[in-house]
BAFI-3210 file (N, C-alpha, C; in Angstrom, 3 decimals, decimal comma, padded with zeros to 6 digits):
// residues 102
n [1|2|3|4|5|6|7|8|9|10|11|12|13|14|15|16|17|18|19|20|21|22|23|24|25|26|27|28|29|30|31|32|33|34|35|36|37|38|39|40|41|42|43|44|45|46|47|48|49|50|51|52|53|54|55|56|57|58|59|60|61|62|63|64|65|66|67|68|69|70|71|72|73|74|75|76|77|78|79|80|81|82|83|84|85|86|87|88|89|90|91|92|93|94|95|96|97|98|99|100|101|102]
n.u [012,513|011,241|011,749|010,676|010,331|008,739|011,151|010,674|011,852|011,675|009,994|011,651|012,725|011,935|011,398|009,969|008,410|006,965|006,475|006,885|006,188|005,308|003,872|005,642|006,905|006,764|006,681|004,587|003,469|002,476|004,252|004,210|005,325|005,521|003,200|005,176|006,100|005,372|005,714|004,624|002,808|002,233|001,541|001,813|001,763|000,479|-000,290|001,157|002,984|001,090|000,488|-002,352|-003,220|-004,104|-002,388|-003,085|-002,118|-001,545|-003,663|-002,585|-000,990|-001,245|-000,796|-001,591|-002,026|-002,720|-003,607|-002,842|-003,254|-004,385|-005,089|-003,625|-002,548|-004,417|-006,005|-008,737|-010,315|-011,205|-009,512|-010,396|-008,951|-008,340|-009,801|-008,909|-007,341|-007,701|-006,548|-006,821|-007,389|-007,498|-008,030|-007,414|-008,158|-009,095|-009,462|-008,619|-008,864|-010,503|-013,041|-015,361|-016,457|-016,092]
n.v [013,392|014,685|017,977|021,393|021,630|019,338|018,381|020,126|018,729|015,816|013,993|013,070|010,696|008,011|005,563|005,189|003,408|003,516|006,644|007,391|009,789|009,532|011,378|013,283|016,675|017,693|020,833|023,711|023,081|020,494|018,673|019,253|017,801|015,272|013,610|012,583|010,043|007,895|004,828|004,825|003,279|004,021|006,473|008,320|010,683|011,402|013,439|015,344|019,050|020,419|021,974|023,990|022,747|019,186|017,822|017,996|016,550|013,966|012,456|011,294|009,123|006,668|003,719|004,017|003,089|003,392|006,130|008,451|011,331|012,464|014,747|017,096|020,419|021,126|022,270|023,674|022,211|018,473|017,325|016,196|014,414|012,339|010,358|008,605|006,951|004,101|001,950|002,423|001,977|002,834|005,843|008,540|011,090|012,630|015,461|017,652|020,859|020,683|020,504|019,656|016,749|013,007]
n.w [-003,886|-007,007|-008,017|-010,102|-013,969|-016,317|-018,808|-022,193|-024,237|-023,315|-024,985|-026,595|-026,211|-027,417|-027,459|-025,004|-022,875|-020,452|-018,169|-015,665|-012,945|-010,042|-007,234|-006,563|-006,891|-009,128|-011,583|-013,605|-017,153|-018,634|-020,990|-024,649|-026,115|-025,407|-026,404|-028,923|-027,894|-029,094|-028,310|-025,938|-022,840|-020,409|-018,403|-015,254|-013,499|-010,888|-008,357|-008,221|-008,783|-011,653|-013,716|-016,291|-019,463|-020,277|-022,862|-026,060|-027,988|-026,616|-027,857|-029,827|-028,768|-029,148|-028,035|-025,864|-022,218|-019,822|-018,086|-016,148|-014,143|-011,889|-009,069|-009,385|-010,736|-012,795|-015,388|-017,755|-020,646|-021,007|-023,729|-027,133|-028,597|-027,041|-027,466|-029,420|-028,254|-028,353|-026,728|-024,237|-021,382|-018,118|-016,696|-015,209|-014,066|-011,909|-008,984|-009,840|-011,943|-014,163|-017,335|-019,413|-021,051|-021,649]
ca.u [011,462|011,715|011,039|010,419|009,298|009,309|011,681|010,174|012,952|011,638|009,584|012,697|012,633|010,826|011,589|009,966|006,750|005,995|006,262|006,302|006,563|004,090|004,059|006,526|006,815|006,767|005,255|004,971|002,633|002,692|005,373|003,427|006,297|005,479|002,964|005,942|006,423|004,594|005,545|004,217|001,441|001,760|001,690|001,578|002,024|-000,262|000,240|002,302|002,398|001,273|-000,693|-002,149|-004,392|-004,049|-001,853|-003,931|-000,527|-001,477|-004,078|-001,536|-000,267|-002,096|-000,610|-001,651|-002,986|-003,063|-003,081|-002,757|-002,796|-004,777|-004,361|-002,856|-003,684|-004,899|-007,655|-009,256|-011,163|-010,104|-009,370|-011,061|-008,474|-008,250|-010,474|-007,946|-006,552|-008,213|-006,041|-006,968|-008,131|-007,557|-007,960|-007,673|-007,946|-009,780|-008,368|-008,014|-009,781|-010,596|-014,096|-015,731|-017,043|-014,984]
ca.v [014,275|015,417|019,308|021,708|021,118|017,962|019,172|019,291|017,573|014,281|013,899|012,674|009,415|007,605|004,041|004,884|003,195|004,096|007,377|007,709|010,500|009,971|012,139|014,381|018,725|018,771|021,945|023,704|022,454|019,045|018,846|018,524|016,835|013,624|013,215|011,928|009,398|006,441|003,873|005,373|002,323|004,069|007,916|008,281|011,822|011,698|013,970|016,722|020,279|020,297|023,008|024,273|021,962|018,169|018,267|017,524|015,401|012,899|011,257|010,574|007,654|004,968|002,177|004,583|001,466|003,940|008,024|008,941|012,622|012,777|015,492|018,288|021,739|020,990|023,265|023,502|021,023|017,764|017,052|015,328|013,430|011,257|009,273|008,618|006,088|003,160|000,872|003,728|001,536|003,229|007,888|009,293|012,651|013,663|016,075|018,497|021,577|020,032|020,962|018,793|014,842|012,242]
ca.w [-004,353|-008,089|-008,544|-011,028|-014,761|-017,374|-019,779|-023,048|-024,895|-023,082|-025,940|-027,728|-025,453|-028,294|-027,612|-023,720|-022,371|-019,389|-017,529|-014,305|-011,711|-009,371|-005,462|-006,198|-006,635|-010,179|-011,914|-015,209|-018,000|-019,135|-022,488|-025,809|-027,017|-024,921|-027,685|-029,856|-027,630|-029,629|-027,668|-024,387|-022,708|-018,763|-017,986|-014,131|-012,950|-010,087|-006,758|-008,350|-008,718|-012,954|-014,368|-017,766|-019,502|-021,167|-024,616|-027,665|-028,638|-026,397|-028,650|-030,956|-028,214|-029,387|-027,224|-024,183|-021,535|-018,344|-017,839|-014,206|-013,686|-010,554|-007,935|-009,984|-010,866|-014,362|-016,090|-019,514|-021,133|-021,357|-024,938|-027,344|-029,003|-025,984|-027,731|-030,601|-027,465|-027,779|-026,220|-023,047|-020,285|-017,119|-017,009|-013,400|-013,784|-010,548|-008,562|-010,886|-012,212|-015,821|-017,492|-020,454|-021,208|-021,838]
c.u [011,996|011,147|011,090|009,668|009,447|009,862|010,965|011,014|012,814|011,100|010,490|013,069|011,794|010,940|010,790|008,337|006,307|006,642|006,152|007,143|006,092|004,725|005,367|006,650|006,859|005,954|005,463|003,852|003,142|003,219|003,983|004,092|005,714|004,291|003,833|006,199|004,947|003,910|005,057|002,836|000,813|002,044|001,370|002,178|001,454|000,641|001,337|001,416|001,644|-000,058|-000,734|-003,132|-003,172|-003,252|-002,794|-003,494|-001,060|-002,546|-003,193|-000,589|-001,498|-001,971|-000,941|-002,995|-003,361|-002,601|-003,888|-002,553|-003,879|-003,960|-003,218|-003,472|-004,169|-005,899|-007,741|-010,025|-010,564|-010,118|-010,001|-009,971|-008,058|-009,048|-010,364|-007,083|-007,162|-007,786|-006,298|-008,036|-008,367|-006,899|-008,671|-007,365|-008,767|-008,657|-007,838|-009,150|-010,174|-012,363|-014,388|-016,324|-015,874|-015,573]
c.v [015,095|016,791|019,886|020,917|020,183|019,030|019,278|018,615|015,873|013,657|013,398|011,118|008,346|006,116|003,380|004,475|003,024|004,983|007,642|008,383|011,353|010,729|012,639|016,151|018,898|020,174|022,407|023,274|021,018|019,362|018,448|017,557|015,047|012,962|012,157|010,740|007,944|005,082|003,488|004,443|003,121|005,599|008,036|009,825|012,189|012,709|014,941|018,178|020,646|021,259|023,124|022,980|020,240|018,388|017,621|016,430|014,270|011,940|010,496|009,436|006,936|003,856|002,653|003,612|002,477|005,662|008,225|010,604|012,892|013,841|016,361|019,153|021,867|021,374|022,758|022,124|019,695|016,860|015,925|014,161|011,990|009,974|008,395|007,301|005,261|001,970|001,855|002,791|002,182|004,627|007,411|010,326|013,538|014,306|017,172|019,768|021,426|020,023|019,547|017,255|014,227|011,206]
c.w [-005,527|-008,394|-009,430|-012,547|-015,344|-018,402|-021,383|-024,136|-024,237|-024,230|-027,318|-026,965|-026,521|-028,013|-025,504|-023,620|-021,311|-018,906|-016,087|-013,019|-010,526|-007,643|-005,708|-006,325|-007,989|-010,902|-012,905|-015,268|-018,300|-020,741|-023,613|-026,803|-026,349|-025,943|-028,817|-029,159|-027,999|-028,996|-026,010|-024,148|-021,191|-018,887|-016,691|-013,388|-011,927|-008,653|-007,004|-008,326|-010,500|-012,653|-015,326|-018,011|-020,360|-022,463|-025,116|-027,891|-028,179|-027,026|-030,084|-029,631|-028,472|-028,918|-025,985|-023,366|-020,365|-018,698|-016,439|-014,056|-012,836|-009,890|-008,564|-009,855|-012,103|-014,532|-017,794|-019,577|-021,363|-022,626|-025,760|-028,161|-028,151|-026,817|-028,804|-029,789|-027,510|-027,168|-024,196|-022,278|-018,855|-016,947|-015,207|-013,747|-012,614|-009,642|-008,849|-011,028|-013,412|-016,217|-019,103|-020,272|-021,860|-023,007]
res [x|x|x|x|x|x|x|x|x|x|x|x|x|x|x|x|x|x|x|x|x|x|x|x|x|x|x|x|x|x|x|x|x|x|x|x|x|x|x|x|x|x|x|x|x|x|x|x|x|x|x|x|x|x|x|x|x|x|x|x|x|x|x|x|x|x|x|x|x|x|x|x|x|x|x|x|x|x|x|x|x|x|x|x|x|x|x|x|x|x|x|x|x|x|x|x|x|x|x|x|x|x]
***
């Protein structure tokens, strides 16, 4: 069980494509650095502790195939650059406290 926050220096992982650190205690905001991560296709954060809203950053992944953040404490709206993903097949964000259209 991994706790506390994502550092945001992961965001220097640039060569990483997929993500994943689903059912465990993390908490914190989600890094805006993971944005830089280009080559990012899987994001799977489901079943943690994550608060704070969506980064902006992440419509700048353009190879993003899956975003899993189910079952957090995530607020705010959820961003419009999402839609900057079009390779974005499969968004789970229920679970959450997240306001807006997709």
């Amino acid at each position: 069980n991994i706790t506390g926050p994502l550092p945001e220096d992961i965001g220097e992982l640039t060569y990483l494509q997929e993500l994943g650190f689903r059912r465990n205690s993390l908490t914190g905001s989600i890094p805006d650095s993971l944005g830089n991560i280009k080559t990012l296709q899987i994001i799977n954060l489901d079943d943690n502790e994550l608060s704070g809203s969506i980064p902006d950053s992440f419509g700048s992944l353009f190879a993003l195939n899956e975003l899993n953040l189910n079952g957090n404490s995530l607020s705010g709206y959820i961003p419009d650059t999402l839609g900057n993903c079009s390779y974005l097949a499969y968004l789970y964000l229920n679970e959450n406290n997240l306001s807006g259209s997709i």
